[in-house]
C-alpha positions as CSV (number, residue, x, y, z in Angstrom):
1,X,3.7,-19.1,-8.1
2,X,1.8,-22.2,-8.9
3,X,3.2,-23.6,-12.7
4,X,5.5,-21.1,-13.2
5,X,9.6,-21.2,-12.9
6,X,11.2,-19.7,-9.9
7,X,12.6,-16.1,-10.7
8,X,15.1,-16.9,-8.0
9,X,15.5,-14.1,-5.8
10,X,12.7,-11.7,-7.4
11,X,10.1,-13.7,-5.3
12,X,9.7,-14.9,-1.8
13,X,7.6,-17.0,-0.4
14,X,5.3,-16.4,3.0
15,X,7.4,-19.4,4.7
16,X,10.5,-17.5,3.4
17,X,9.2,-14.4,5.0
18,X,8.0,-15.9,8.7
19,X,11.7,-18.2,9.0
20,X,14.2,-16.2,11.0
21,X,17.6,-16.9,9.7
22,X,19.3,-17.6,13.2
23,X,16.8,-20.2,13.5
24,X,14.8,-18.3,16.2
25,X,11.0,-19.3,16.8
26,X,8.4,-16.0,16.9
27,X,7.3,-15.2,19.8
28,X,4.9,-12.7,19.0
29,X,3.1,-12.3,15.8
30,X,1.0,-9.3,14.7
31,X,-0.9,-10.2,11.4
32,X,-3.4,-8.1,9.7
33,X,-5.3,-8.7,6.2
34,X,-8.7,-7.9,4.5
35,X,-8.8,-11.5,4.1
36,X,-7.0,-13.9,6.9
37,X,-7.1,-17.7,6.1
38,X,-6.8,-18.8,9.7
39,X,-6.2,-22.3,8.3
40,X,-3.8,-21.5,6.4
41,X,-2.0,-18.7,8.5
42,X,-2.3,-21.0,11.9
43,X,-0.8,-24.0,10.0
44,X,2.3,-21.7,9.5
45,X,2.3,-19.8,12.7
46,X,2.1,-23.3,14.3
47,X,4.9,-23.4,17.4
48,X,3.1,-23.8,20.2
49,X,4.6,-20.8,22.5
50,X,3.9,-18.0,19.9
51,X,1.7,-15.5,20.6
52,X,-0.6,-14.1,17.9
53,X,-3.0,-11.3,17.5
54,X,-5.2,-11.3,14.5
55,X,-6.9,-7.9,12.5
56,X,-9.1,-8.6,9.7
57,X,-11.6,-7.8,7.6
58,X,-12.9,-11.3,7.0
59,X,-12.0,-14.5,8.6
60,X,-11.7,-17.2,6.6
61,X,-12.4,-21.0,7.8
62,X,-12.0,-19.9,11.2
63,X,-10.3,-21.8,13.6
64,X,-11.6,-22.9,17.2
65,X,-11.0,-20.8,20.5
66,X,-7.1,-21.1,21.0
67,X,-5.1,-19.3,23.9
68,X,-2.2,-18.4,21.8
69,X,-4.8,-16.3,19.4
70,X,-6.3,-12.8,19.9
71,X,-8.6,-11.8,17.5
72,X,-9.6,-7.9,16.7
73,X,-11.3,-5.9,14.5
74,X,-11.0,-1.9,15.0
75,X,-13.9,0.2,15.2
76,X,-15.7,1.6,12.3
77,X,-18.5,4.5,12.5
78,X,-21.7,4.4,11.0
79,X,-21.5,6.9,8.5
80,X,-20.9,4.8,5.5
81,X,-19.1,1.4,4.0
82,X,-16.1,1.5,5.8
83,X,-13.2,-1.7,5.9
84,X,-10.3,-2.9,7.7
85,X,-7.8,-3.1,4.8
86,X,-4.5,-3.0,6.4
87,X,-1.9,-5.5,5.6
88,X,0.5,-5.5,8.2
89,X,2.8,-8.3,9.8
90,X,5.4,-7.9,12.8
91,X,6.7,-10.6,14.1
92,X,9.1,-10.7,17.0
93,X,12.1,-12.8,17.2
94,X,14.4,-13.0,20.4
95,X,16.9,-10.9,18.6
96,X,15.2,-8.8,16.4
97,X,11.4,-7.9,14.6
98,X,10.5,-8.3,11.3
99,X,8.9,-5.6,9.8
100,X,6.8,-6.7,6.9
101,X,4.6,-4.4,4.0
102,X,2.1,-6.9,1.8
103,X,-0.3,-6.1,-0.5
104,X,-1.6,-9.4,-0.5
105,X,-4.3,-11.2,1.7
106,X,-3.2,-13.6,4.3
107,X,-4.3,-16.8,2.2
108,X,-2.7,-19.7,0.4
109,X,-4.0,-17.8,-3.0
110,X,-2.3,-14.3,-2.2
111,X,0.8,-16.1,-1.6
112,X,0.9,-18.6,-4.6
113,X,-1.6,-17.6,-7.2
114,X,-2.1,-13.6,-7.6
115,X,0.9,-11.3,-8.1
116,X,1.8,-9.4,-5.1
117,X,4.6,-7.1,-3.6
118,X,6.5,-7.1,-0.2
119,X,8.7,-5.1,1.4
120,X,10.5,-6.5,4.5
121,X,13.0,-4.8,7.0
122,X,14.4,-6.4,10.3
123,X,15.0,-4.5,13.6
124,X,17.6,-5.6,16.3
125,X,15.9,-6.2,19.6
126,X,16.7,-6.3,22.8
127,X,14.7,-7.7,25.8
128,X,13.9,-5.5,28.6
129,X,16.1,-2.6,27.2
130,X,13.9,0.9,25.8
131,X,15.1,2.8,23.0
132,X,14.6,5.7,22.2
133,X,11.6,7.0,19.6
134,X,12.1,8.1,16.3
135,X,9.4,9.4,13.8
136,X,9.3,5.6,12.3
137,X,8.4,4.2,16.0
138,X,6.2,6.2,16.4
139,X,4.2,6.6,13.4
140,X,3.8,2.5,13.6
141,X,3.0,2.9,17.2
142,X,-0.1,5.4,16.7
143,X,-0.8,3.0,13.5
144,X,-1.3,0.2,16.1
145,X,-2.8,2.0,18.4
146,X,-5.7,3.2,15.3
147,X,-6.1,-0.4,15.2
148,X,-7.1,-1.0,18.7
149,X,-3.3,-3.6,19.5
150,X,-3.6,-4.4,22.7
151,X,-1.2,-2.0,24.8
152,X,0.9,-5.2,25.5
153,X,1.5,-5.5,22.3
154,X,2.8,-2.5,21.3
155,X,4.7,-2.0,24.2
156,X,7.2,-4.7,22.8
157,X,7.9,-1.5,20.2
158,X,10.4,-0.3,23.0
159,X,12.5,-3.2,22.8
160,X,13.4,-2.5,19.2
161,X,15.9,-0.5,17.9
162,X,14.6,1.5,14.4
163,X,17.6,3.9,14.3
164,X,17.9,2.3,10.8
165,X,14.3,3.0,9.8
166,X,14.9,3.4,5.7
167,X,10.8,4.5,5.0
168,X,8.4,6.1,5.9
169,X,5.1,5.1,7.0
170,X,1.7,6.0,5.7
171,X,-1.8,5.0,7.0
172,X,-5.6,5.7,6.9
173,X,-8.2,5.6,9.0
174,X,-12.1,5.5,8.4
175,X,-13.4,9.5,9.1
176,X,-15.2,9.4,12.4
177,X,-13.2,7.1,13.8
178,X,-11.4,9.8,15.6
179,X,-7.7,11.3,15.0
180,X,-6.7,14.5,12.8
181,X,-7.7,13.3,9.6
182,X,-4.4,15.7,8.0
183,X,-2.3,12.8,9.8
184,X,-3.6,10.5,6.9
185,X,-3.7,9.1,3.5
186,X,-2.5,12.0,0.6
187,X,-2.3,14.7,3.1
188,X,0.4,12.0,5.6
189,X,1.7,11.3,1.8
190,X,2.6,15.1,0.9
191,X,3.7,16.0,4.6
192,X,6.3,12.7,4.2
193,X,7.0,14.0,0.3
194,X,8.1,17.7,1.6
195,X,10.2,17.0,4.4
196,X,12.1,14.1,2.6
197,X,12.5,16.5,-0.3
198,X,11.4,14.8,-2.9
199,X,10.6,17.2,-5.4
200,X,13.1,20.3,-4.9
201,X,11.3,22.6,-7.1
202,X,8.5,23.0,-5.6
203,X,9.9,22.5,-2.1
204,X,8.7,26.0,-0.4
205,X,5.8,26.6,-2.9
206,X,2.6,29.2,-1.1
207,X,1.0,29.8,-4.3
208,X,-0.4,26.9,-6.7
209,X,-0.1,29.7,-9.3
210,X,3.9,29.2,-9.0
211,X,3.5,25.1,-9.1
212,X,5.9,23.8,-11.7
213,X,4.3,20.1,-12.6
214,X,7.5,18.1,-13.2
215,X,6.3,14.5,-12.0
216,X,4.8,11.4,-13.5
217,X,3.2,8.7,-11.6
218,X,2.5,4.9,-12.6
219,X,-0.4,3.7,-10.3
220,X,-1.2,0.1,-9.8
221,X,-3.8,-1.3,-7.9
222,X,-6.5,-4.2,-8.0
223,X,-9.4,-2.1,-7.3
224,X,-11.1,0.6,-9.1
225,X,-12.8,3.6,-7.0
226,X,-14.9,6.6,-8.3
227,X,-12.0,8.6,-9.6
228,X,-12.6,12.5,-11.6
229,X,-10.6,14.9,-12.6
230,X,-10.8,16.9,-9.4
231,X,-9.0,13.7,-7.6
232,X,-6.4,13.4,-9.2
233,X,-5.4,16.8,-9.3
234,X,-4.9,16.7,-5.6
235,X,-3.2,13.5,-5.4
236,X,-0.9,15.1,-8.3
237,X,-0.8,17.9,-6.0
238,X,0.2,15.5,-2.9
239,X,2.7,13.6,-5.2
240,X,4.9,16.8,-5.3
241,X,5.0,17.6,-1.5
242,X,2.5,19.7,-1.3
243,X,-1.0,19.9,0.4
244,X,-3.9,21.2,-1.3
245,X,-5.4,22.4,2.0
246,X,-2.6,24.6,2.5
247,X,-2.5,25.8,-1.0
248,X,-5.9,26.6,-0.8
249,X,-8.4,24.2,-2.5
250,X,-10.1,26.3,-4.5
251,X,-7.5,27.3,-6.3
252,X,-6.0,23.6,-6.7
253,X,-9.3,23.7,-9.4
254,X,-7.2,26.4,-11.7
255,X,-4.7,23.5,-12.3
256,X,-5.1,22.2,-15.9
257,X,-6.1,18.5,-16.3
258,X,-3.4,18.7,-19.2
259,X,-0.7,19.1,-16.7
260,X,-1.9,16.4,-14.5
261,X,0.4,13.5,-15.8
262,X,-1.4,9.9,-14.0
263,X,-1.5,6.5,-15.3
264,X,-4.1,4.2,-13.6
265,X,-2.7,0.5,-14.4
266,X,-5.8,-2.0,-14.5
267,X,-6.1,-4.8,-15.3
268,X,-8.3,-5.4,-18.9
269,X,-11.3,-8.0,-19.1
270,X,-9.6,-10.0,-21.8
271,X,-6.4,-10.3,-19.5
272,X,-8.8,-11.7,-16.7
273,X,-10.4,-14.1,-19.0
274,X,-7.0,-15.2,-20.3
275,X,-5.7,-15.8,-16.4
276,X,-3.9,-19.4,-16.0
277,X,-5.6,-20.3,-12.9
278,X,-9.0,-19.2,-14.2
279,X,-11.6,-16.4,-14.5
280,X,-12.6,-17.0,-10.6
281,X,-9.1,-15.2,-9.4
282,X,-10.5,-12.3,-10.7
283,X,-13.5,-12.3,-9.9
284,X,-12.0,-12.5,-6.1
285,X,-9.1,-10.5,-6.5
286,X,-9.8,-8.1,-8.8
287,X,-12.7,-4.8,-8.5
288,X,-14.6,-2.5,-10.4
289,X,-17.9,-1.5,-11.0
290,X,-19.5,-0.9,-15.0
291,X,-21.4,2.5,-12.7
292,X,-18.5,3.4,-11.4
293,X,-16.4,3.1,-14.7
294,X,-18.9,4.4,-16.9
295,X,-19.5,7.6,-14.7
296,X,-19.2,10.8,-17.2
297,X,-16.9,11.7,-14.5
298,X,-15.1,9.0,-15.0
299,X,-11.6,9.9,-16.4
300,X,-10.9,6.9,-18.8
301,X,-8.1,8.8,-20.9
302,X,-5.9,7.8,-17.8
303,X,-6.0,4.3,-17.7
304,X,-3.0,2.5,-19.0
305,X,-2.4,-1.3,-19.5
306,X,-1.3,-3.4,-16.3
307,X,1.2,-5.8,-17.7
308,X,2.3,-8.8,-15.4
309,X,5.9,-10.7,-15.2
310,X,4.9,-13.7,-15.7
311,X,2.2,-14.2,-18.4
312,X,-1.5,-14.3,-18.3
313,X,-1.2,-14.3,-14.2
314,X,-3.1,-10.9,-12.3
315,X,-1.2,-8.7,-10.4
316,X,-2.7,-7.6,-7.0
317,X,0.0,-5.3,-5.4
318,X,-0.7,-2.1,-4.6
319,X,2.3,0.7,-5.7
320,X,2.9,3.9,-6.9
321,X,5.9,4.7,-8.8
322,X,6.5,8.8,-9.0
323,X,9.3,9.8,-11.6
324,X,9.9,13.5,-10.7
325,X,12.1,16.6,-12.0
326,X,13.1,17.5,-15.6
327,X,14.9,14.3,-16.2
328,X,12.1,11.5,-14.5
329,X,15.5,10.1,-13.6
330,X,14.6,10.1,-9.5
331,X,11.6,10.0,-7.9
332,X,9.4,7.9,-5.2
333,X,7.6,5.0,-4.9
334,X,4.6,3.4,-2.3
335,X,3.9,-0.5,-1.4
336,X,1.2,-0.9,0.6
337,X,-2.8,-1.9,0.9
338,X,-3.8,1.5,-0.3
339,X,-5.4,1.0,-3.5
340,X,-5.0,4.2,-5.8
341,X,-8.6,5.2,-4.6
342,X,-10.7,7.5,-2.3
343,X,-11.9,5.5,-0.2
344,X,-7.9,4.5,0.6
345,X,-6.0,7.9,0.2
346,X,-9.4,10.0,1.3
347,X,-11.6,12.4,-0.6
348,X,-11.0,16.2,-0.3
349,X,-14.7,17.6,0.8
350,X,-14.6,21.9,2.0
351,X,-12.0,21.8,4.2
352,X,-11.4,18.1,5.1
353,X,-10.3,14.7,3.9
354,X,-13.1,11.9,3.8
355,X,-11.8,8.3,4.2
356,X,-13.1,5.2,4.4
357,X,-10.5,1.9,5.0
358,X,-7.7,1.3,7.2
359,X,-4.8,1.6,5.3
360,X,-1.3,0.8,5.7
361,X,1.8,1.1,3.2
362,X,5.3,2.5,3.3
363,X,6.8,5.5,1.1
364,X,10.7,4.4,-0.6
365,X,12.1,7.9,-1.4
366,X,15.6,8.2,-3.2
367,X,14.3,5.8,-5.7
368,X,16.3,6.0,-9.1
369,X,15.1,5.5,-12.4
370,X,16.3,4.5,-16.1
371,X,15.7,5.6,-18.9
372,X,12.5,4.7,-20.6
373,X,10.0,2.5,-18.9
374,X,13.6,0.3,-17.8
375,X,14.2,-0.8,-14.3
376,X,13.6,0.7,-10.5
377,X,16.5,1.4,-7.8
378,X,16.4,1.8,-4.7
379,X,19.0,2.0,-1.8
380,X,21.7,0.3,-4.3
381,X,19.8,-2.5,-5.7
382,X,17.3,-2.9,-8.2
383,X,13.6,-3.7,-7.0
384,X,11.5,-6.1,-8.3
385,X,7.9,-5.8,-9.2
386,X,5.5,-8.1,-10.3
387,X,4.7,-6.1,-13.2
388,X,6.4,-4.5,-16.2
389,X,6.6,-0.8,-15.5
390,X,5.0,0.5,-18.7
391,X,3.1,2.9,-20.1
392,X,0.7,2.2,-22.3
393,X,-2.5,3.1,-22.4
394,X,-6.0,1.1,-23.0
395,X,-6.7,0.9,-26.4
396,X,-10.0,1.7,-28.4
397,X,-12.1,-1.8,-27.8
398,X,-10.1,-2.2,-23.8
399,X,-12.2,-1.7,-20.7
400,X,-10.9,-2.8,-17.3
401,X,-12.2,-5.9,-15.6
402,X,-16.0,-5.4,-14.4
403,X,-18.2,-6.7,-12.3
């Protein structure tokens, strides 16, 4: 980050991410942002043989007609405000492809300024060779496909080996837009939950009469949607595994709000006033509306305090870190674009989900946790986030950052 000390190998930077270590050049580069910098991006991506294909939201100084570039943005219905929010990268190297999860636009600032979180995987790859398909290559195919990738592109899919695959995938699409809209968002998250086991006591539940609430979940995010109590009981609901359209939704309703255990981590306006780099990164980086916050619906007892690493910065990931079971001593955790909203995970309406964005983010099961608000493990190591993972909630004179 700009002014601050290196924390050594708790941060990367998006020239660390793009540089093979063999060397290699990419020859193929999927990028995909709510904001794309195409200065900036193109000035990284600069070898002259690698092929790019651009999905965003908003194109910032855009750059002039080049044959190396494809640019795309997916298709939307008219029904309401819908966005391409996705932030997706893979880039292909002779030997291998770099799978890469932001939540952080594709501009100098996201990289260097605002506090974001990555996670990054490589594939082997093999030219000419097919592999076969495994629920992770596939999942990230139909998520290109949503996105309107040129078949060329995500034919190079076959040419990687994802036997080693250690997430799983979770996207969302805009409603209308076509697809099974139980293949997305919360109803995707508690389909992945269940059949990774994550919450064994509830693993075969039929009757929401018999849920046993045993989890906890820390939600960070840089936006603010029109959250109530009926919300986040089904995305409580989700967290464990389970679907509420299965359960039955009505009865999801006889679920006390007491039981529903949710932290929503937001930035305050004094922390946005106090930012090092001024008051105008929040005012681009961070969202909420006063109607929005001030609905009766509104459920402000769940907002906690979003503390960063490094002092009087803003943190703009995107993560969810579940604590399940008696002991909160194991749980899950996301990293992704989805912001802990309806819009990202959809809206349960009758007998459907309602979305709005495209979405993308992965799901880290297995992940271990100490005692206290202490430190996150997952797959042997400890993982770093850019903020503290506390829990303390908004005192009497806070109010999150609004517009």
């Amino acid at each position: 980050m700009q002014g601050v000390k290196s924390l050594a190998s708790d941060t990367i930077s998006f020239s660390g991410v793009i540089e093979a270590k063999s060397g290699e050049t990419i020859e193929e580069a999927l990028v995909t942002g709510f904001y794309i910098d195409e200065h900036w991006l193109l000035g990284h991506l600069s070898n002259a043989s690698t092929r790019i294909t651009l999905v965003a939201e908003h194109r910032l100084n855009e750059q002039p007609s080049d044959s190396r570039v494809t640019r795309i943005l997916p298709p939307k219905s008219k029904a309401s405000v819908q966005i391409m929010h996705s932030k997706l990268m893979l880039l292909f190297f002779a030997s291998h492809m770099r799978f890469v999860v932001s939540t952080g636009s594709m501009t100098a600032e996201g990289w260097s300024v605002v506090q974001n979180a990555v996670f990054i995987q490589d594939f082997p790859r093999a030219k000419g060779r097919v592999y076969a398909a495994n629920s992770f290559s596939m999942a990230l195919a139909y998520a290109l496909h949503d996105l309107s990738i040129p078949h060329a592109v995500i034919a190079l899919l076959n040419e990687v080996k994802f036997a080693n695959a250690s997430v799983h995938i979770i996207t969302t699409v805009p409603s209308g837009t076509g697809g099974n809209m139980e293949e997305y968002g919360a109803e995707r998250l508690a389909r992945v939950l269940k059949e990774a086991g994550a919450d064994p006591e509830n693993q075969n539940l039929e009757d929401i009469d018999r849920f046993r609430p045993n989890g906890r979940l820390y939600c960070v995010g840089s936006s603010l949607g029109p959250l109530d109590d009926k919300w986040l009981r089904d995305m409580y609901v989700c967290a464990h595994g389970l679907s509420p359209l299965k359960l039955g939704w009505p009865s999801i309703k006889t679920l006390p709000n007491s039981l529903v255990d949710i932290g929503v981590a937001f930035h305050t306006q004094q922390q946005v006033e106090q930012c090092r780099y001024g008051i105008e990164v929040g005012e681009q980086n961070i969202y909420a509306q006063r109607k929005v916050y001030e609905d009766k619906k509104f459920p402000q007892s769940a907002m906690v305090r979003l503390e960063p690493v490094v002092e009087n910065t803003l943190v703009h990931a995107k993560v969810i870190l579940a604590r399940m079971g008696e002991n909160q001593r194991t749980g899950w955790m996301y990293i992704g674009s989805h912001n802990f909203t309806p819009a990202a995970w959809g809206r349960l309406n009758a007998k459907t989900y309602y979305s709005n964005n495209y979405e993308f983010g992965v799901v880290l099961c297995n992940v271990e946790y100490s005692s206290g608000n202490g430190s996150v493990r997952w797959d042997g190591r400890e993982v770093p986030l850019p903020f503290k993972f506390a829990w303390e909630p908004y005192g009497r004179s806070d109010t999150p950052y609004l517009k």
